[in-house]
N, C-alpha and C positions, 0 to 999 in steps of 0.2 A: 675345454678339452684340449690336453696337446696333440700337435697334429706335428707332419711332417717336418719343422725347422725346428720346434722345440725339443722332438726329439731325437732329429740327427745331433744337436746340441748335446740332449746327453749322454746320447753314445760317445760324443769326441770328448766329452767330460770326465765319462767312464770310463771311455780306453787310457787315459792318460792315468787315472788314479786305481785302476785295478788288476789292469795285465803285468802278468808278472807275480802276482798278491796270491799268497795262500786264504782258503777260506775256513775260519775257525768253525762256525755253524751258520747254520741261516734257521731261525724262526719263525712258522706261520704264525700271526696272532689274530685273525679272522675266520672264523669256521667257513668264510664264503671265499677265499680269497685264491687257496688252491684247486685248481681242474682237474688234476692229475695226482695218482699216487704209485704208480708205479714207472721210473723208483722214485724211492722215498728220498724225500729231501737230504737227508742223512749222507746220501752218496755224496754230497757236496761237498761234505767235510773234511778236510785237509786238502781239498784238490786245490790246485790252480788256473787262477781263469787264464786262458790263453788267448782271448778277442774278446771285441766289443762287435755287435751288429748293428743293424735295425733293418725291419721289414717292412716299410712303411709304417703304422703307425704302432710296431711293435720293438721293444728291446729286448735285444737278444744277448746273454751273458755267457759266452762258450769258456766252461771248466773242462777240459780233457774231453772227451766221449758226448759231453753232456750242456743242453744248452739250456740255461733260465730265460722264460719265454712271459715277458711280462707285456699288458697292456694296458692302459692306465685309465682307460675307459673318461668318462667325462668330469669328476670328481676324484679322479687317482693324480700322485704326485711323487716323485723321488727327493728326499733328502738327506744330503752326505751328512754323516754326523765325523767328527775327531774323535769322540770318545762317547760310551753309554752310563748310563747308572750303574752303579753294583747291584741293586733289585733290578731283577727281570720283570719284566709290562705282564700288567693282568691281558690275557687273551679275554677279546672280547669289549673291551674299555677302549674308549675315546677313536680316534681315526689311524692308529696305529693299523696295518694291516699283514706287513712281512719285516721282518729284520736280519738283515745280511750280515755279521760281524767279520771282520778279517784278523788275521794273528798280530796284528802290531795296534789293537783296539779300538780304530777305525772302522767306518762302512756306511751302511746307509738305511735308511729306513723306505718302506711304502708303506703313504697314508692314503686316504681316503676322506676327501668330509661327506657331509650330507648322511641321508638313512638310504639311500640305495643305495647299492653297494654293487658292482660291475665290474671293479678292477679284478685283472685275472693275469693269475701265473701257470704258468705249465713247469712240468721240469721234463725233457722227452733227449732222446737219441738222435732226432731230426725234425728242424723248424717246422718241417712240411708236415707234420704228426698233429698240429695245429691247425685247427680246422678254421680258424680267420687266417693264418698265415698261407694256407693253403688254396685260397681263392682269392689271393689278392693279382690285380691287375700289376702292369711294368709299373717302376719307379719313375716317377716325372723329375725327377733330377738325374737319372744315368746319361751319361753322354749318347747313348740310342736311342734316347725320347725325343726325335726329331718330330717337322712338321709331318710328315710323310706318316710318321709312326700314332702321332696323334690325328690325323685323318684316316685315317685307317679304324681306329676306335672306336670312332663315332659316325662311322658307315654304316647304316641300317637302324642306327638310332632313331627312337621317335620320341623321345619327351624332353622334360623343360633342361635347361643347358645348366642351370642350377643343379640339380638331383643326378646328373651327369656327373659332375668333378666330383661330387662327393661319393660316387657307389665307388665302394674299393675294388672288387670285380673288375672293372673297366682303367684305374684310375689307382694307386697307392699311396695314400699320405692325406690328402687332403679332407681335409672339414666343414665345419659351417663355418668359420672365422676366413679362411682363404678363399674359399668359395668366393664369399663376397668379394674380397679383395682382387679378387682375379676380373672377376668381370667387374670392378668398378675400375680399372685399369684398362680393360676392353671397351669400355664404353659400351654393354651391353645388357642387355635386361634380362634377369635371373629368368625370367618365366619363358627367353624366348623357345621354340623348339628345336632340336639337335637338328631335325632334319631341315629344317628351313634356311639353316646356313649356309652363305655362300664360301666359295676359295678364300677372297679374301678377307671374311671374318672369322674363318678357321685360323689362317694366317695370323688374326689381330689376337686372338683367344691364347694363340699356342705363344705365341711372344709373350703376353701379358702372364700368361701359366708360371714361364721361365722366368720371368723376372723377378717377380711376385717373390717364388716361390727363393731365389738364388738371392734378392736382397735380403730376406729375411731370416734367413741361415747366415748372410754376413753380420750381421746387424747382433746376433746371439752368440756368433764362435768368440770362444775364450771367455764367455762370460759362466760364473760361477753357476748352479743348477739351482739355487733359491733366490737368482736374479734372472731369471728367464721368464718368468711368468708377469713380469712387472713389463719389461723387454718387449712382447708377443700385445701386450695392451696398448702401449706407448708408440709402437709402430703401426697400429692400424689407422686409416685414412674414413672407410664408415663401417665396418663392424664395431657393433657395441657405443658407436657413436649418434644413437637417436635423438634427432632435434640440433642436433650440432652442427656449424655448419660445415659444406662440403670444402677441402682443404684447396679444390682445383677451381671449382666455380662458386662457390659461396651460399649456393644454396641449403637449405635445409634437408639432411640426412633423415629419410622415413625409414620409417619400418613395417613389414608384414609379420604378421602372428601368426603360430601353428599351435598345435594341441601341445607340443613341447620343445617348441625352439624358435626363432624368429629369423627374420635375413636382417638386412640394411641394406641398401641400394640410395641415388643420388640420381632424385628425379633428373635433373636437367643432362647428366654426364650420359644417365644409361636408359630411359625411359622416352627420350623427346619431350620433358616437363609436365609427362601425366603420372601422375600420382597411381599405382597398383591396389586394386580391390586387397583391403585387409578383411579377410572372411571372416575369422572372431571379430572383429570387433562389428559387423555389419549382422551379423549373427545376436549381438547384445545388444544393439538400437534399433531390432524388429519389435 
């Protein structure tokens, strides 16, 4: 899933190749892909995009009045094309999902793989009309996202410090791939609880949040938008790295199972070298 660096990435991507740009048409090709119909995508046609945004882990495409309010869900993808075919895409076929074309035969596609289908576009008068955009917590990259601001968040919190970074409510941007990365940078264990935090591993947490999250936006700016996803794997340290060993202490990289997603954690960096009850899998050796 792209989360907060890959797609501040491609707002800085976008802003560079579309502001200014007239829009020839944009094409739904997914019966599931549009939220919104009023208005009809149609209004898009001959405007001008004036900005690139993003709302944590949404991109926002401001035409005059009107903003493309895309999110790319876990399986969704942007890619710029130079030019399209002269036959138009069967709607409905393959992972194609919207098609943006610009007057100079340029633009970009959103696909989709897999059969679930989640990615979602809006087209609205204000971001806030967006019912994920409009429950989202501060941006952990604004210059206000201080420690103060991130103790304060997690004032009254009681559950695991994991399921914390990722509710966007509380938190904008972040996923299951940073997550991890954040507290394997904290040296802290995904399961421990918000409330049981002391000052100074709030302190270590909100450091590690900034780093994490400011390397990894360095590491992607100026890189093209079908080189970011390669990018976002190659810089991870144990997300998605199970059995590997740990980059800082050399231990072996586990993993916990859920009904649809997993963590990664580094016994020795964030656990004190106990291994974490993997429930599926203790659930299939009864």
């Amino acid at each position: 899933m792209p989360e907060l660096p890959e797609v501040e990435a491609l707002r800085v991507f976008l802003d560079d190749h579309l502001v200014g740009r007239e829009i020839d048409r944009v094409l739904p090709l997914a019966v599931s892909v549009l939220k919104t119909y009023d208005p009809p995508l149609t209004a898009l046609h001959g405007g001008t995009v004036t900005g690139v945004l993003r709302h944590g882990k949404f991109l926002d495409i401001a035409v005059g009045p009107l903003h493309l309010v895309t999110h790319l869900a876990r399986a969704g993808w942007l890619r710029w094309r130079d030019g399209f075919p002269a036959t138009p895409p069967r709607p409905g076929k393959g992972p194609l999902a919207l098609r943006t074309v610009l007057t100079g035969g340029d633009g970009f596609d959103l696909t989709e793989a897999g059969t679930t289908k989640r990615l979602a576009v809006h087209l609205v008068h204000d971001p806030a009309a967006v019912p994920g955009v409009a429950r989202l917590g501060p941006d952990p990259l604004a210059p206000s996202f201080d420690r103060a601001t991130f103790a304060a968040l997690l004032d009254g919190e009681n559950r695991r410090i994991k399921g914390a970074l990722r509710d966007q409510s509380l938190i904008a941007g972040i996923g299951n791939a940073y997550s991890d990365e954040i507290l394997h940078v904290a040296k802290m264990s995904p399961f421990k609880l918000t409330a049981h935090l002391t000052d100074d591993e709030i302190t270590r947490l909100h450091t590690a949040l900034r780093t994490t999250l400011d390397d990894a936006v360095a590491r992607s700016s100026g890189l093209a938008a079908g080189k970011l996803k390669a990018e976002k794997r190659s810089g991870m340290r144990v997300h998605g790295r199970t059995g590997q060993a740990c980059p800082v202490c050399g231990d072996t990289v586990r993993e916990v199972s859920f009904s649809d997603s997993s963590l990664q954690y580094c016994p020795t960096c964030q656990t004190g070298g106990k291994p974490l009850a993997d429930r599926r899998l203790s659930r299939l050796l009864k």
